[in-house]
N, C-alpha and C positions, 0 to 999 in steps of 0.2 A: 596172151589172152587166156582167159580162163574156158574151161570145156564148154562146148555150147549148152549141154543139160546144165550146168551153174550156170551157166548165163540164163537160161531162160527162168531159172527157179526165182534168182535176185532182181529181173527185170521185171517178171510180170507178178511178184509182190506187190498188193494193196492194186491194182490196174483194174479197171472196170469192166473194159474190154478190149481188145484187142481183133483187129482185120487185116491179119488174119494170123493166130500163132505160128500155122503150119508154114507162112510164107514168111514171117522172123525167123523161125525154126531154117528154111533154106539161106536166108540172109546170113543170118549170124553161121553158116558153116563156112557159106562162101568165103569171109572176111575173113575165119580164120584161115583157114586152105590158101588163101592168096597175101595172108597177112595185110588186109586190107581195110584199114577198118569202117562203120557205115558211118553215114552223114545222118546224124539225128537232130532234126529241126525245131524249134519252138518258136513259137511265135508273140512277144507282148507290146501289147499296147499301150503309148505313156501318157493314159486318158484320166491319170491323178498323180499325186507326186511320191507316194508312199506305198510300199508293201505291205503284203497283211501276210498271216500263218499260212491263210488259202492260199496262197501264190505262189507257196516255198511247196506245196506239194508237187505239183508237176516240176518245179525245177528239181527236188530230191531225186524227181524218177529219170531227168537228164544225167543229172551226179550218176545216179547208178551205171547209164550206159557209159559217161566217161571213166568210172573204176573200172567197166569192163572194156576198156583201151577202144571206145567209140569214139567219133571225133563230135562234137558237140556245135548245132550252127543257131546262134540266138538270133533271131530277127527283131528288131525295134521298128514297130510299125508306126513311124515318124507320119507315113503316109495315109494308113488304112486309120490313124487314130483321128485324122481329122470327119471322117465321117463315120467315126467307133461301131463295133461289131454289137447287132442287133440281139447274142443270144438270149436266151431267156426274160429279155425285155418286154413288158409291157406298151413303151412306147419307142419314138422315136428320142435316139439320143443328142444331146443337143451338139453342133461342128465345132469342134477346137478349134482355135487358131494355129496358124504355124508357131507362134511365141507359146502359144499356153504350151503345147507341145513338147516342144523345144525344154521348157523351163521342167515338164514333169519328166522327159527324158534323163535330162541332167541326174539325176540321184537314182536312176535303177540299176544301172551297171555295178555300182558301188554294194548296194541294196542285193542285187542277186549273187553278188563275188562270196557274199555270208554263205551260200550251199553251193553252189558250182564252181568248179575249178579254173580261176580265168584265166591261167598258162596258155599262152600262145600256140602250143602245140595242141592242145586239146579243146580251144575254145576258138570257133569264127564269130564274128560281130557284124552284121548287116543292118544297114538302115535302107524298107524299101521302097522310098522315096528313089533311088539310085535306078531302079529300074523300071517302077513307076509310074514318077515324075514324067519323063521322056517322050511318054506315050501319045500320039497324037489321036483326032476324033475317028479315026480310020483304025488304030488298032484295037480304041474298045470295042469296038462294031464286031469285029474279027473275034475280039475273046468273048464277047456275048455272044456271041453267033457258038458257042460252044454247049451252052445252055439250055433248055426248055422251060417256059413259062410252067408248065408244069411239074419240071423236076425243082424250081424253087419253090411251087408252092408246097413242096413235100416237106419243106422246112416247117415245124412246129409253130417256130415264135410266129410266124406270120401267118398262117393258118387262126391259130387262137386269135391276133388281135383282128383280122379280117371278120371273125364268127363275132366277136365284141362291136364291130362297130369301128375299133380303133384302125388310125389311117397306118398306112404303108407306103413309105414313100420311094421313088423309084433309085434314088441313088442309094437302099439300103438294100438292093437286089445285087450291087456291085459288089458288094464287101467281100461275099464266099468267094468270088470271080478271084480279087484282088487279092486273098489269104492263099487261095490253089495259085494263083502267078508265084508268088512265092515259091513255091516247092519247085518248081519249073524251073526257075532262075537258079539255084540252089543245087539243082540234080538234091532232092532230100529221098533217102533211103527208107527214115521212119518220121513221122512228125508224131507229135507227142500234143496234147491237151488236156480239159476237161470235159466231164461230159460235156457241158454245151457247147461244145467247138465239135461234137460229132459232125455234125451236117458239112461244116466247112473245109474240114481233114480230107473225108470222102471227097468232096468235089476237087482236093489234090489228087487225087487218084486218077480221077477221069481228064483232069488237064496232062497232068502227068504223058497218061497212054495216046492221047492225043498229040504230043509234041515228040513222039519217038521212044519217050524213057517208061524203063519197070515201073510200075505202080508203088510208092512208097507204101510203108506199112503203117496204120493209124493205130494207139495206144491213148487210149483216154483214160485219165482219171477220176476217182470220184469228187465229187465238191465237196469241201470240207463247211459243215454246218458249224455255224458260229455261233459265241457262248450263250444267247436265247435258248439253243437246242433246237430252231425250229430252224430259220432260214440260213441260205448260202451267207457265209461269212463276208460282210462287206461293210466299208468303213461307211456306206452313206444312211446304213441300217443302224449303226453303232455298235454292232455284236461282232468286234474285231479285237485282234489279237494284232500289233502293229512291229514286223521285224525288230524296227530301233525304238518302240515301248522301251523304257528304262525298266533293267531286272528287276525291282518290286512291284511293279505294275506292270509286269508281264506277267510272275509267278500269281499272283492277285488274280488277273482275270483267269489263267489255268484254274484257280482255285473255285473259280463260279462257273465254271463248266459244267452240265449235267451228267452226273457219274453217267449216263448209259452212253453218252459220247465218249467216256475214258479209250474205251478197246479201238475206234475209229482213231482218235488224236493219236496212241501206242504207234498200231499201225503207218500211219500216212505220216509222223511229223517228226519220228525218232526211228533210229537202228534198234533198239531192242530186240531180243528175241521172241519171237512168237511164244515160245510157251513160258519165258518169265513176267510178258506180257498178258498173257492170260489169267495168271496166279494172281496178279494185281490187282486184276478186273471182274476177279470171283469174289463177288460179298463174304462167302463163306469162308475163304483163305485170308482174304485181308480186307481189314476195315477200308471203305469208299475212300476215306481223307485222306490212311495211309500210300493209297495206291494213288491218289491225283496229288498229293508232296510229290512220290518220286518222277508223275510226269512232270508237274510244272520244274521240276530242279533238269531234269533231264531236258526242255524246251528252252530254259534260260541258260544252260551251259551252253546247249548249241548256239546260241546269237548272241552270248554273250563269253560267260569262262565258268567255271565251277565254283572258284569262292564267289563270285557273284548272284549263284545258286543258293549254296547254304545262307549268305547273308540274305539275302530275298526271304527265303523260308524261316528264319529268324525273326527278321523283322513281322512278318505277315502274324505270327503266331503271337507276337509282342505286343501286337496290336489286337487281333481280331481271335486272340486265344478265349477259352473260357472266363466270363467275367473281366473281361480286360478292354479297354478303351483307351488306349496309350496313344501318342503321337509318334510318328518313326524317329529316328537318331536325327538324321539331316532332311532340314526342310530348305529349301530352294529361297531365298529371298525375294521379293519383288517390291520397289521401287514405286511408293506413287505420288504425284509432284503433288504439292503442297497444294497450290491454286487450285487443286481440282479439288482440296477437302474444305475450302474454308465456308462453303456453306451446306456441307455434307455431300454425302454422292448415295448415286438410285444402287441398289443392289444390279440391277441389272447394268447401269453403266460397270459396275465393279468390274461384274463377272466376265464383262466383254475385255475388260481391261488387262485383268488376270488368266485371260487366257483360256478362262473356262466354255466358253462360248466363241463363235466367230460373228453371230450378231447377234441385235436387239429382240428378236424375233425369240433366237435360240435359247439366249440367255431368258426370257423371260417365262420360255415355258419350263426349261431344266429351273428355275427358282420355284414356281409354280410346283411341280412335283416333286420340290423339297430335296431337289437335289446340291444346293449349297447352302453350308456352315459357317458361320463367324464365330469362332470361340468356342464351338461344340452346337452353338445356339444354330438352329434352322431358318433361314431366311426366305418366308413363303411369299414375302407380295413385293412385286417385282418392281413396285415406284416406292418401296421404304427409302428412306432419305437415314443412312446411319454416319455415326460418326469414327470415320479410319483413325486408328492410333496407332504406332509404330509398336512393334511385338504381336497385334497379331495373327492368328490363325483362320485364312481360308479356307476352306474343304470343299472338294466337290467327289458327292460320291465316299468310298472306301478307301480312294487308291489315289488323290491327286490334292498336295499338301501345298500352300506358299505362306511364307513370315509375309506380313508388312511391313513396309521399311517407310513413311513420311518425308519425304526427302524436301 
């Protein structure tokens, strides 16, 4: 293990805050002195089926404790996702199924192996259905009985939607209960977050001391704002950055990031060094474009490789350089049966077709705000009736290409 002042230098980089450093600061001596190392917990929920950029922050900051020989314990909350965690919500989230679940579970393991190390020795895998599940009407009684109506209302999100008018409903007071059982089951040393998982981390602390064990240490990060520049990065807002985004359309949206995000994305999404990080992010030392190239190539080597980098950066500049409106090198083909053209089709069927949209709805307002092309041409009215021809060119946006193919 490394000394504990580098341990604590490399951990609580980019960390928002921390409760409590002085008692990491005891943890992490302990661990070395007994060569023991802590149990560092995280907690996600598989309440969609994809990662974004925001999700790889807190797991970077797990990576970190497992470089510094921490043991790492992922929790998949198979369980707490069916009644999904309230933070920062306006309203009530709607109950998964066990299948929807089940089916977004499926792809995050793979999804998180991209930054964390998922060697056996350094990586536990928990789903907390397993302990849960089990629980009869008599032991919620017991772990509510932990609680005070009042120390939940201390929680923000409910606070705010209770002053609004908006409902609160009684199985979303479980949730913090059910993320603190967690740490319980686990013996977890530090659990790790974002801010808005503050509230729920703490209340591992207090189940924790309750059931006999040291109070794990909480480590929250910040939320990474997504490419708007305004809000938390989330695929249901559209200002997402997507793990398995393909490297031109990931180096793309890096590229529409607002320069005063650069120094936070530096920070939270890459190793760089703080002070060549800084130089990047000085107007004055280097031009805005020059320094968000070397993030976006530094963001898509990470998920992706490095010539996949430069070719990204290539392409983007090929296309969207000065006076230039080029097509990329390879465009994706797509297939569309015959019978569906012989008496034209709606832009809006197209777009739903091509993948640009998931409904009729979506598609018709993304046409609407001119956001698909046929041929360079802009297709604003969403019941145009055109005629598909094999060769060509759909466009939505800057960043999402397909041929036509007639079949």
């Amino acid at each position: 293990m490394l000394d504990v002042e580098q341990q604590l230098e490399r951990l609580l980089r980019g960390s928002d805050s921390t409760y409590s450093r002085e008692e990491l600061a005891r943890k992490l001596t302990r661990a070395k002195e007994k060569n023991a190392p802590l149990r560092v917990k995280l907690g996600m929920d598989p309440t969609a089926p994809d990662l974004t950029l925001g999700h790889t922050v807190v797991l970077q900051k797990l990576r970190d404790f497992q470089d510094c020989g921490h043991k790492a314990v992922l929790i998949i909350g198979d369980y707490t996702a069916m009644i999904g965690d309230p933070s920062g919500k306006s309203k009530t989230r709607p109950i998964l199924t066990p299948d929807q679940v089940k089916e977004n579970a499926a792809t995050y393991l793979t999804q998180a192996g991209k930054v964390i190390d998922t060697d056996e020795s350094k990586l536990e895998i928990h789903y907390n259905s397993a302990w849960l599940s089990p629980l009869n009407f008599a032991d919620v009684i017991r772990m509510a009985a932990q609680v005070t109506v009042a120390r939940m209302m201390e929680r923000d999100t409910f606070a705010k939607r209770m002053q609004a008018g908006a409902e609160v409903y009684c199985h979303e007071l479980f949730y913090p209960m059910m993320q603190a059982r967690d740490s319980v089951e686990i013996r977890a040393d530090v659990e790790l977050g974002g801010t808005d998982q503050t509230f729920n981390n703490l209340m591992g602390r207090d189940f924790q001391r309750a059931a006999g064990q040291e109070a794990q240490v909480v480590m929250v990060m910040p939320l990474l704002v997504g490419t708007d520049g305004k809000e938390k990065m989330s695929k249901s807002l559209g200002n997402y950055i997507g793990v398995t985004d393909p490297p031109s359309e990931m180096f793309a949206k890096v590229m529409s990031v607002p320069d005063e995000l650069m120094r936070n994305y530096f920070t939270l999404l890459t190793r760089m060094d703080d002070t060549r990080a800084g130089e990047l992010c000085d107007a004055k030392r280097t031009h805005p474009r020059d320094g968000k190239v070397e993030l976006g190539k530094q963001i898509v080597t990470r998920f992706h490789d490095a010539d996949s980098a430069t070719k990204a950066a290539d392409e983007f500049f090929r296309i969207h350089g000065a006076g230039k409106s080029g097509l990329p090198d390879e465009i994706d083909e797509l297939r569309i049966p015959m019978q569906m053209t012989l008496d034209g089709v709606t832009t809006t069927a197209l777009a739903v077709h091509c993948g640009f949209a998931k409904s009729n709805s979506e598609a018709r307002r993304l046409i609407s705000e001119g956001g698909v092309r046929l041929d360079g041409e802009p297709l604003t009215d969403p019941q145009r009736i055109v005629e598909v021809k094999t060769g060509q060119v759909l466009q939505r946006g800057k960043r999402r290409f397909v041929r036509l193919v007639v079949d």
